[in-house]
C-alpha positions in Angstrom: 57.1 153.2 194.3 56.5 153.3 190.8 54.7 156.7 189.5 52.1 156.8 187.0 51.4 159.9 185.0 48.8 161.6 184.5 48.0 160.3 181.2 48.6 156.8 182.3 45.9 157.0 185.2 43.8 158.3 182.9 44.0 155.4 180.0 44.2 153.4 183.2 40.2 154.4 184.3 39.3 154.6 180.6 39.7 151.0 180.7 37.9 150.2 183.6 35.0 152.1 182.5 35.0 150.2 179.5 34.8 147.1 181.5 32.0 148.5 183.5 34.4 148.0 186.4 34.2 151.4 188.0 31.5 152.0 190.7 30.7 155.6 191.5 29.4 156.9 194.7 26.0 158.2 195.0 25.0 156.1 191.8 24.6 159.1 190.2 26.6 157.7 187.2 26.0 153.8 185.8 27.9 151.5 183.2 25.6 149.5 180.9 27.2 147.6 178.8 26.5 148.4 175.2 24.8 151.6 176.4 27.8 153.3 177.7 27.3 156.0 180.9 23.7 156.7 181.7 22.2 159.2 184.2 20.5 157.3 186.9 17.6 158.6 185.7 17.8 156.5 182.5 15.4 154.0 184.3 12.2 155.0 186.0 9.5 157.5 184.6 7.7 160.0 186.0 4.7 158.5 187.6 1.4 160.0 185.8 2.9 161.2 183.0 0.9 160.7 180.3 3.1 162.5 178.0 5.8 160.0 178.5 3.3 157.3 178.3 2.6 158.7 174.6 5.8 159.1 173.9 7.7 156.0 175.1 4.5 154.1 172.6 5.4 156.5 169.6 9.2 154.6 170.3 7.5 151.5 169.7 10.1 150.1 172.5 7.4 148.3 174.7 5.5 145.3 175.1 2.0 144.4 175.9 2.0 141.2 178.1 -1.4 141.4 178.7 -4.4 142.3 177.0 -8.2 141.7 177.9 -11.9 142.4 176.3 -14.5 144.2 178.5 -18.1 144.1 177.4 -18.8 147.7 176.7 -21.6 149.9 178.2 -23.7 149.6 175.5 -23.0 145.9 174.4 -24.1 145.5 171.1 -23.4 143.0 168.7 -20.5 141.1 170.3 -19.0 145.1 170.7 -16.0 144.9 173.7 -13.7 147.5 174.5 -10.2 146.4 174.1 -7.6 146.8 177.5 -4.5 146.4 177.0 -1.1 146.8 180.2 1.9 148.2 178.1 5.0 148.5 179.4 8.6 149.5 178.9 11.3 147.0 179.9 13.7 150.4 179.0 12.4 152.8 181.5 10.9 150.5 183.8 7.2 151.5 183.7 4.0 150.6 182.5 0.6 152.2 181.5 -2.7 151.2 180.3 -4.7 151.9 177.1 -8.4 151.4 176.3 -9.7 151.4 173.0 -13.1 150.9 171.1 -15.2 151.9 174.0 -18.9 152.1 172.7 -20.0 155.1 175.3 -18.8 155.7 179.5 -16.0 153.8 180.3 -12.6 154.4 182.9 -9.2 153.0 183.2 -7.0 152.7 185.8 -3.9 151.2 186.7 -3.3 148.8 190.3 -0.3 148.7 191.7 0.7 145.9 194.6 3.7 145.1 196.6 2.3 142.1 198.5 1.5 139.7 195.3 -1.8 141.4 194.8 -3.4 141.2 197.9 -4.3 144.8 198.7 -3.0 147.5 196.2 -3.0 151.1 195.1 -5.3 152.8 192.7 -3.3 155.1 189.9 -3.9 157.4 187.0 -8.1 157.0 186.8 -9.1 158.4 183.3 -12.8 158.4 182.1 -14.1 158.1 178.4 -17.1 159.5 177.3 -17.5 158.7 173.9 -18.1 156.5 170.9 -15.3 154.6 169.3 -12.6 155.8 171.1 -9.3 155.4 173.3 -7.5 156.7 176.2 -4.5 155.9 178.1 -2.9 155.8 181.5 -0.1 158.3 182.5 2.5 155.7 182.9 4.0 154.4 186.2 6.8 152.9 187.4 6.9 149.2 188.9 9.4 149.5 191.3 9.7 145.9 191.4 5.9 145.7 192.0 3.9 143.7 190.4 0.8 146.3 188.3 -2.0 145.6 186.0 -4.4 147.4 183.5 -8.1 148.5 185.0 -11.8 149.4 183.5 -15.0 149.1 184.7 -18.2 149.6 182.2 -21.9 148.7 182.8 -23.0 146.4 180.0 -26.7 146.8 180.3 -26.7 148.7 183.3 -24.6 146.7 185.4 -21.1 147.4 186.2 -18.7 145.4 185.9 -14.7 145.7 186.8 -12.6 144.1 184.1 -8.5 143.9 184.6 -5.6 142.6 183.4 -3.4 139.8 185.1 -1.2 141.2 187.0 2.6 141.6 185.3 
């Protein structure tokens, strides 16, 4: 039987690791390639945090696949309050932002596991004011599908507006 040293079995995992050959129980370690050893909580976000919402869009590392134009509560000249789903392919979560609101307006996010045929109701924020945004604390999809929520009452009727679902 041929002995290998201790520097030798060493070099020998170094390599594998490398190679992101190496699988560690508990996945409590993870290779990436071109990322090197991550925590397993590299992925994932804590769901309703909106500080990581505000900070993961400070990155810039998101996208916005969707975005959408509600009719505002007081809808005046063509005036529509902008909805938009972000989300971070990084951390695996998404939020919503709301901007431009002309007076009462809420967001919310959905999220479904069934393709959007009954889902669950996260993060509700209200906005009370003229010209201005809010945002979602952000939540993880979990391989669910989620979109971006607001209602508003142009002219006294409400009305719920949302994004498709991403």
């Amino acid at each position: 039987m041929m002995s290998v040293g201790r520097r030798g079995a060493l070099s020998f995992l170094f390599a594998f690791f490398l190679l992101g050959a190496v699988a560690l129980p508990g996945d409590s370690l993870r290779f990436i390639p071109g990322f090197g050893i991550q925590g397993a909580s590299a992925a994932g976000c804590t769901d309703g945090s909106r500080a990581e919402a505000k900070s993961i869009a400070a990155s810039g590392r998101f996208i916005t696949p969707h975005t959408v134009y509600a009719p505002d509560t007081f809808a005046k000249a063509n005036w529509t309050a902008k909805l938009e789903l972000r989300y971070s392919k990084e951390r695996r979560c998404a939020w919503g932002l709301i901007s431009n609101v002309n007076g009462f307006s809420n967001i919310w996010l959905d999220r479904s596991s069934n393709g959007g045929r009954t889902w669950e109701q996260l993060g509700r924020r209200s906005v009370h004011a003229y010209n201005y945004d809010t945002y979602t604390g952000v939540y993880d999809d979990a391989g669910k599908l989620i979109r971006a929520c607001t209602d508003t009452a142009p002219n006294g009727v409400s009305t719920v507006v949302c994004t498709p679902w991403y």
